[in-house]
N, C-alpha and C positions, 0 to 999 in steps of 0.2 A: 342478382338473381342467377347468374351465371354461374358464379361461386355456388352457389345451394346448388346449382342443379348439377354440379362437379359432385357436389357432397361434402362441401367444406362447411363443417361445423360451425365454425367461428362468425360463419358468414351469415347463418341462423340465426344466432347469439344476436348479431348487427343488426340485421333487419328485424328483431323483435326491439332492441332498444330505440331504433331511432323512429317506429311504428305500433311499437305494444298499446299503449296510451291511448295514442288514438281512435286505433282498432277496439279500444274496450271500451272507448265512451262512447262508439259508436253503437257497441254492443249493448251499452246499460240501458240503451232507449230502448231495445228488444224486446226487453227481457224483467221479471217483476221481481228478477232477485240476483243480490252478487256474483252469487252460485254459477248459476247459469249462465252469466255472462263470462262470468271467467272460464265455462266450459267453451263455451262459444267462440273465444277468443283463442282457445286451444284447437280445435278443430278450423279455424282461420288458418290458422299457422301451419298446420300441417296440411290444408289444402294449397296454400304459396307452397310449401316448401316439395308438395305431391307436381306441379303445376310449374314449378320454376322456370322450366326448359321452355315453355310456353313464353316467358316476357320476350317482349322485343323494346327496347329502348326505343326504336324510331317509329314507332307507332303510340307510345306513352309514356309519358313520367311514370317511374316510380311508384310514387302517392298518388297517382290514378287509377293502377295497376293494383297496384294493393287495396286499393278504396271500392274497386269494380268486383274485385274476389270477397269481400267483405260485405258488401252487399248482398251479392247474389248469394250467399250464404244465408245471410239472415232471411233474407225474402225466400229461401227453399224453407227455414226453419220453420217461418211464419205459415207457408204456405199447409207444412205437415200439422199444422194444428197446435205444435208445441210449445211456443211463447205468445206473448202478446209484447208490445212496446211500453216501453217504460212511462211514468208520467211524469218528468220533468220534460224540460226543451234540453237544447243543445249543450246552453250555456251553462247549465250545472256543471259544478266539477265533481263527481264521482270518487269514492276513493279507489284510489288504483288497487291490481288485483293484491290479495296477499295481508291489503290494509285490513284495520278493525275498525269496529264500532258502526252506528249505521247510517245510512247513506242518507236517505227521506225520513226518518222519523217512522213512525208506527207503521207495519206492513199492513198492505192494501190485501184483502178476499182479490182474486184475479176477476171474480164474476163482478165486483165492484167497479174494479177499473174497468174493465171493460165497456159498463152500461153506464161509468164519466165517461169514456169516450166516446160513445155514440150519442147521447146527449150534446158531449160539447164541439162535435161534428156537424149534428145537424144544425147548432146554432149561427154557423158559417155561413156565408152567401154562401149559393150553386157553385160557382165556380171553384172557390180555394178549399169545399169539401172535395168536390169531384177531381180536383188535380191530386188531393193529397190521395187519397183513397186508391189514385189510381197509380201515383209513384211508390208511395209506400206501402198500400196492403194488397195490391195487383202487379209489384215489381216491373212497371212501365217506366222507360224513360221520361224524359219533359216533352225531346223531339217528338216519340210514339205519340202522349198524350195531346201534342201541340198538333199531330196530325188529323189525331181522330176525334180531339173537340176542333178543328181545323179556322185553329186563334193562331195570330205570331208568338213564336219561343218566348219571344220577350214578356209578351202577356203570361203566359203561362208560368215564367219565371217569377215573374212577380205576385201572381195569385198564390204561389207556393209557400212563396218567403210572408208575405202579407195573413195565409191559411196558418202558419206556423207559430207566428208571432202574436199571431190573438191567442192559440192553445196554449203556449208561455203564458201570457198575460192573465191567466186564472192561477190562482195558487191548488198547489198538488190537494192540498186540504178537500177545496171544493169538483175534486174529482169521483167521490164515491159518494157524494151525498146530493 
């Protein structure tokens, strides 16, 4: 980061190859199309590389640094109204930006997925809605959220991974219907 915030190109170049990927799968949850993630992914990039003078190594790795700018990006994206999250989990592999053909099979109406996701929210216990809703579409931490449902981290970690892992466990199929 140091290198970029010198203005060394190269160093650009580096920190898109050894983070691009990840940065985009994390975008394709966002977002209801390639498109947009690969915009998303673009404006990532240029917010590190806006931002770079900012890292401090002895305060973060790298890919935490990069992961905390990547977030708070999508969570301003979401916040302005303009995407919604994708409906796969994590585990899909996405094709990378640039790639063809399609990702999920038949594109979802956004107003579809949507009203899958609130449906397969409320079918969640209270708690791994209320964590998720409140990391991902309220951009709170787990700490924040660990404070103000005032549960242990650990519980809250586990409602999140456990809230996630059932929204996986539906096929993309039965998200619009």
């Amino acid at each position: 980061m140091h290198r970029i915030a010198a203005g060394d190109e190269a160093a650009v170049r580096e920190l898109y190859d050894r983070f691009g990927s990840l940065v985009f799968k994390v975008a394709w949850q966002f977002h209801p199309t390639q498109q947009e993630a690969e915009d998303a992914v673009q404006e990532i990039f240029i917010r590190l590389w806006q931002t770079a003078d900012r890292f401090d190594p002895r305060r973060a790795k790298l890919v935490t640094w990069v992961m905390l700018i990547t977030r708070r990006h999508l969570i301003d994206r979401l916040r302005r109204g303009s995407v919604r999250p994708a409906e796969g989990g994590m585990e899909e592999e996405p094709v990378a930006p640039g790639g063809g053909g399609s990702l999920h099979g038949p594109p979802m109406e956004a107003g579809d997925w949507s009203d899958g996701l609130r449906r397969r929210l409320a079918e969640l216990p209270e708690l791994q809605r209320t964590v998720i809703e409140r990391t991902y579409l309220q951009g709170f931490t787990l700490r924040e959220v660990s404070i103000q449902l005032d549960a242990p981290l650990g519980t809250i970690k586990s409602a999140l991974s456990r809230g996630l892992a059932r929204l996986r466990d539906r096929p993309a199929t039965d998200w619009a219907g």
